[in-house]
One Martini backbone bead per residue (centre of mass of N, CA, C, O) as a GRO file, in nm:
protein
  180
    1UNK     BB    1   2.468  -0.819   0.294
    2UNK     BB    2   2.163  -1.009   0.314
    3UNK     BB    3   1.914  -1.231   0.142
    4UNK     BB    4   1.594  -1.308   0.117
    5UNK     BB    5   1.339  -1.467  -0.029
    6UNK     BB    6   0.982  -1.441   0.082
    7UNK     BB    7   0.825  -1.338  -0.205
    8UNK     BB    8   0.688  -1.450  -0.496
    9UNK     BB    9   0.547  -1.424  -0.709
   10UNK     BB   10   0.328  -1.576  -0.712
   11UNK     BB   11   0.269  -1.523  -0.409
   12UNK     BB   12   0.180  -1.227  -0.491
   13UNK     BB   13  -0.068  -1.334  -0.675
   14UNK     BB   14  -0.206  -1.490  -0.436
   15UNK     BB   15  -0.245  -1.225  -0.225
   16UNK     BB   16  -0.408  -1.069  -0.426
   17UNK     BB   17  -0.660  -1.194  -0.486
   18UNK     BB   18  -0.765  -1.273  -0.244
   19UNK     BB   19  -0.752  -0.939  -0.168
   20UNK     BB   20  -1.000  -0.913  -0.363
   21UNK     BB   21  -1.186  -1.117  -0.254
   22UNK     BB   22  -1.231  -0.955   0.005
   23UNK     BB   23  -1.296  -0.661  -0.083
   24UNK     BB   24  -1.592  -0.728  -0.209
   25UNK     BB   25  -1.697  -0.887   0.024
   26UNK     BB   26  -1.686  -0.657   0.237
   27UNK     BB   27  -1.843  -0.458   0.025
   28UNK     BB   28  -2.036  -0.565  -0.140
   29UNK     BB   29  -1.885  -0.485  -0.337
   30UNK     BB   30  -1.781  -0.188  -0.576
   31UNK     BB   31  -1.915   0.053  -0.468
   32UNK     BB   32  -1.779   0.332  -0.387
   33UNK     BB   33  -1.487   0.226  -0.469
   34UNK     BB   34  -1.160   0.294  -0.395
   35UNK     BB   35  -0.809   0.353  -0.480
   36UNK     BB   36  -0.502   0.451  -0.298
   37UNK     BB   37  -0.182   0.433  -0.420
   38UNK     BB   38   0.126   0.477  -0.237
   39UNK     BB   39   0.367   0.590  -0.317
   40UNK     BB   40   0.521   0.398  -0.497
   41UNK     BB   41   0.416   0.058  -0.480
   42UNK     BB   42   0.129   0.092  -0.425
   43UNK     BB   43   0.017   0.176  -0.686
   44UNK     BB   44   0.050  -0.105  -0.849
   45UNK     BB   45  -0.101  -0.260  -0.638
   46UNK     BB   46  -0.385  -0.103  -0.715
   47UNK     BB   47  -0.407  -0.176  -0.978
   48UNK     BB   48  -0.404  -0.479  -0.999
   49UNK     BB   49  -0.667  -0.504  -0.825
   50UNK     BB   50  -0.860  -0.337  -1.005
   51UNK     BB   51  -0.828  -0.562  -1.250
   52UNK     BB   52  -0.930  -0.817  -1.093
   53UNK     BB   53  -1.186  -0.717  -0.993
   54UNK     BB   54  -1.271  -0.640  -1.283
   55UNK     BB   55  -1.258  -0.923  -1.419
   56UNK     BB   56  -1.499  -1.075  -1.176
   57UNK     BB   57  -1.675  -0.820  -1.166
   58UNK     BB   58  -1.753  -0.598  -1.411
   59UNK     BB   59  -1.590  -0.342  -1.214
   60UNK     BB   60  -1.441  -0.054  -1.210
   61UNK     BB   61  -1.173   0.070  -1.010
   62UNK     BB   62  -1.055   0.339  -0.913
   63UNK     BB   63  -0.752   0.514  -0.919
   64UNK     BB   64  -0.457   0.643  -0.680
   65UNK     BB   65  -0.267   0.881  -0.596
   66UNK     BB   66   0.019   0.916  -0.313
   67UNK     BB   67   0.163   1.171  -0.175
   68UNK     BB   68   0.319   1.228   0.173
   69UNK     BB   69   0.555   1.442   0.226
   70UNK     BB   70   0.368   1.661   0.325
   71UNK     BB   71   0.344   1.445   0.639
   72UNK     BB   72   0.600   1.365   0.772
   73UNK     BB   73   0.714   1.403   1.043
   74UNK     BB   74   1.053   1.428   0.882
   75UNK     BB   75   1.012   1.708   0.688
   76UNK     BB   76   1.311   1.831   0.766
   77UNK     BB   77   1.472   1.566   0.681
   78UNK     BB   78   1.426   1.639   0.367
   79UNK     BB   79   1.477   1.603   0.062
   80UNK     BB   80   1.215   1.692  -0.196
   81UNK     BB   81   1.389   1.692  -0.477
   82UNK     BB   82   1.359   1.343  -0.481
   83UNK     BB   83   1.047   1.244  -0.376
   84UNK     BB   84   0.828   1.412  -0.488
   85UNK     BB   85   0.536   1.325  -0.631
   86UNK     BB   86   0.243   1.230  -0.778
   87UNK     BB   87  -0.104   1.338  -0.716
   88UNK     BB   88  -0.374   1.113  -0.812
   89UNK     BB   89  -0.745   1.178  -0.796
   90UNK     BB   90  -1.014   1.084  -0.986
   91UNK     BB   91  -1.224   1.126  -0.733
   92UNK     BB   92  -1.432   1.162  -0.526
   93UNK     BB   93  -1.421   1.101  -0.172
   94UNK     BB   94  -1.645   1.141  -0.061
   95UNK     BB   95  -1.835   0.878   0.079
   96UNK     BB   96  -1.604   0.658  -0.004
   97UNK     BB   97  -1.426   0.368  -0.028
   98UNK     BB   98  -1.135   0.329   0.098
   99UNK     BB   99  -0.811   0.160  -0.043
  100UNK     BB  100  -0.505   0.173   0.140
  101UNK     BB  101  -0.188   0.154  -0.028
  102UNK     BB  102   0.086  -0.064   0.057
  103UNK     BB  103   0.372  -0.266   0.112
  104UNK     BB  104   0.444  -0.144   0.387
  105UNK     BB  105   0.415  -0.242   0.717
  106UNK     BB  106   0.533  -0.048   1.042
  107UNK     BB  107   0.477   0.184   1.222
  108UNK     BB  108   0.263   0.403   1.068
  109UNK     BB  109   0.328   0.664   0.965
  110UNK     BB  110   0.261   0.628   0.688
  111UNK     BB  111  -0.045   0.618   0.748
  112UNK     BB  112  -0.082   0.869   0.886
  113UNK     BB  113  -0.013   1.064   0.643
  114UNK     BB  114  -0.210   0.983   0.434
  115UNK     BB  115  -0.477   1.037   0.628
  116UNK     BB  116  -0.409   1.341   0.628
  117UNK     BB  117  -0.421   1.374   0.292
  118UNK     BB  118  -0.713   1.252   0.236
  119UNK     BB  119  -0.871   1.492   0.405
  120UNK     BB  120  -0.818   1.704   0.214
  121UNK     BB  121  -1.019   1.586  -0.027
  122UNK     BB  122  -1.199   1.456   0.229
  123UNK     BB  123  -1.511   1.253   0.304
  124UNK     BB  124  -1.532   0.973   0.358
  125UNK     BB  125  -1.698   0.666   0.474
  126UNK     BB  126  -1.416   0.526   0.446
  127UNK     BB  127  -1.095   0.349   0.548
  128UNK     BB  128  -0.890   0.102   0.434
  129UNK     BB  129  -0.614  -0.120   0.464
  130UNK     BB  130  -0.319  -0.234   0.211
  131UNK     BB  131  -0.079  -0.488   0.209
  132UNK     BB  132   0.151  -0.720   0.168
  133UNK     BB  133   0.356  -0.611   0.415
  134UNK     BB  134   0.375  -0.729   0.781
  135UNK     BB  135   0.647  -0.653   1.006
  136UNK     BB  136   0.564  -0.446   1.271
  137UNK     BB  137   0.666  -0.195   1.484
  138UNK     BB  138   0.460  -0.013   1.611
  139UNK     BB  139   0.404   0.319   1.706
  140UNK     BB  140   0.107   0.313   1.608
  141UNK     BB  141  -0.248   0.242   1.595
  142UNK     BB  142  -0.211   0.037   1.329
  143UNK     BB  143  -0.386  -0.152   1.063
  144UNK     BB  144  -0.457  -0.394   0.891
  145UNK     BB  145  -0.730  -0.514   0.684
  146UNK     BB  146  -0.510  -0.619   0.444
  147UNK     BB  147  -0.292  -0.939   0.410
  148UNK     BB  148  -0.043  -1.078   0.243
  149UNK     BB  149   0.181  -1.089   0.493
  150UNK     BB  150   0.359  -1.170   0.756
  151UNK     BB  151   0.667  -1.047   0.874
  152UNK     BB  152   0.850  -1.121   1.090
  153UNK     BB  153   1.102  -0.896   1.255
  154UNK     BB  154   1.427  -0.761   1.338
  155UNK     BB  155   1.494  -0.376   1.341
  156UNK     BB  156   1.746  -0.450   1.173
  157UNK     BB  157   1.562  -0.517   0.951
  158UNK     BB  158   1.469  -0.539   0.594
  159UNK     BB  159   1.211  -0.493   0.364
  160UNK     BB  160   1.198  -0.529  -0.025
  161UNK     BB  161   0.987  -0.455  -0.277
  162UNK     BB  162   0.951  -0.621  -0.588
  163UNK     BB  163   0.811  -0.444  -0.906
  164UNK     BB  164   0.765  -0.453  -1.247
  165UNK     BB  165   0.724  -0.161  -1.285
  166UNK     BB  166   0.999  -0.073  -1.120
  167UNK     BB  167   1.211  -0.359  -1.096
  168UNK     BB  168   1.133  -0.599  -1.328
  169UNK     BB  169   1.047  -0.773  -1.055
  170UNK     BB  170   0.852  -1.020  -0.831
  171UNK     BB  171   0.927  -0.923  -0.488
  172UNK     BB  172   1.029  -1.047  -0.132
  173UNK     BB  173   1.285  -0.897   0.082
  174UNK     BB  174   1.505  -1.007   0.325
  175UNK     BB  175   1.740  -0.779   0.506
  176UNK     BB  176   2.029  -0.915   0.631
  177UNK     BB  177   2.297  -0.729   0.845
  178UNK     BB  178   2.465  -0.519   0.724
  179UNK     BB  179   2.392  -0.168   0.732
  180UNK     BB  180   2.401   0.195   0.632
   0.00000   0.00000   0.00000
């Protein structure tokens, strides 16, 4: 198995700012913003977000977490006592718009999942999706509308996402060969 770096830090904190002044942007401002990042790596993204925007427009936009385990389509095989993670929305979500965050777009399944799990909290006002990373492959009817690089793959390859809250560095690598 083989891997090429796709994207360095540099190029993280550069498609990261962007999309934070694209979603201010978009949304007239930071009103009604929440951001919730879909455990694992989305989270540290949307913490990220939250941050820039506030940097630069000195208005905090709450973040959350979100665990899609029990929203899966394949949650029959899967041993949850390994999986499932902490879900914590700090603030009421009806009315709001929501900026839900994870590192790679690919079938869309987790996108479906994260959807349905978010309606359990409330009726927000809308909900915008935001990738690091689109590698294509959709199985589902779902885009991003805010994306760090597309990156076109053949369904034998996978991205993996390196952010150094979790991996100690930040990348994007490509990983082709032999997988198990």
């Amino acid at each position: 198995m083989s891997e090429k770096i796709i994207m360095s830090e540099t190029e993280i904190k550069r498609a990261l700012t962007r999309i934070a002044h694209e979603i201010v942007e978009r949304n007239k401002g930071c009103e009604d913003l929440v951001f919730v990042g879909m455990q694992t790596r989305g989270l540290p993204l949307a913490q990220r977000l939250a941050a820039q925007i506030e940097a630069f427009e000195a208005v905090p936009v709450p973040v959350g977490s979100l665990d899609i385990s029990f929203y899966r389509d394949d949650l029959a095989s899967l041993d949850l006592r390994h999986i499932v993670q902490r879900t914590d929305i700090p603030v009421h979500i009806s009315g709001k718009r929501l900026v839900l965050v994870d590192d790679v777009l690919f079938t869309g399944r987790s996108i479906r999942a994260a959807l349905d799990a978010l309606i359990d909290f409330g009726r927000p006002r809308d909900i915008q999706l935001m990738v690091l990373v689109d590698r294509g492959h959709r199985q589902l009817p779902i885009r991003a509308d805010y994306v760090g690089k597309n990156i076109p793959t053949s369904i034998q390859e996978d991205i993996q996402v390196r952010l150094k809250e979790i991996d100690g560095r930040d990348e994007v690598a490509l990983i082709f060969g032999e997988q198990t």
